[in-house]
N, C-alpha and C positions, 0 to 999 in steps of 0.2 A: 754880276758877281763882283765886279772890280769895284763899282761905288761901295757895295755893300762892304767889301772887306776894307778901302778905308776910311767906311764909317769908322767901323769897330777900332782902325787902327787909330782916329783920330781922339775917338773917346776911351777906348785902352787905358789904365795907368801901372798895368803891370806888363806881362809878359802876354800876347796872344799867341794864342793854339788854334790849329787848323786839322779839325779831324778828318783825316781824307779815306776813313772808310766806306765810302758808299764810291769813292771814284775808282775806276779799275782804269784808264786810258788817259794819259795828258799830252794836249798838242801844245805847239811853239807859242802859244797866244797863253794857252794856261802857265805855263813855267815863264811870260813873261811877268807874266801877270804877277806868279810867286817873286819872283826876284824882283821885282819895282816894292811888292809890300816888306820883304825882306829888308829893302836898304831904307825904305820909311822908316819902317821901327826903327832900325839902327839910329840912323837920323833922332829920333825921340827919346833914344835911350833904354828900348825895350829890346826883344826878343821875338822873330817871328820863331814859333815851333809846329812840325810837323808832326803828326800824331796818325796812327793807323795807314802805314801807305803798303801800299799793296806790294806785291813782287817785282811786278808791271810799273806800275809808279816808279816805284827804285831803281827798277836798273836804266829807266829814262833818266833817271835825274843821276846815274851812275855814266852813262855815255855822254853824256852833256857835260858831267862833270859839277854838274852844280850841289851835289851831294857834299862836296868841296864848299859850298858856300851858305845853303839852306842846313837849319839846324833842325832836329828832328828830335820830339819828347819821347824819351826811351822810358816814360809812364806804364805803358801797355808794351812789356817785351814779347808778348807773343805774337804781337803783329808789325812791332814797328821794329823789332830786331833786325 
């Protein structure tokens, strides 16, 4: 998954979105994962956004506090509210 996203991140030239509805559970290795491609984009000039995150998702990335830091497309308010 890591190459994979930055592939996308290195050929991106806008904003990448990360649909994380199909993930219901993320461990230390996933969220570091998110916060290494987050500070890339920044680095590039872009935007990582998180899109569909679960309950579960969120309130990890609310106790970690990284909620604080990863930015999230409020495209889809019924799930990523």
């Amino acid at each position: 998954m890591r190459t994979e996203l930055n592939d996308l991140l290195d050929k991106a030239t806008g904003d990448v979105v990360i649909d994380m509805a199909a993930l219901t559970l993320i461990d230390a290795a996933g969220l570091g994962m998110l916060t290494a491609a987050h500070l890339r984009a920044e680095r590039a000039g872009r935007r990582l956004l998180l899109r569909n995150c679960s309950k579960e998702v969120r309130r990890v990335l609310a106790v970690t506090r990284l909620n604080r830091v990863l930015r999230f497309d409020r495209g889809n308010l019924e799930l990523s509210a």
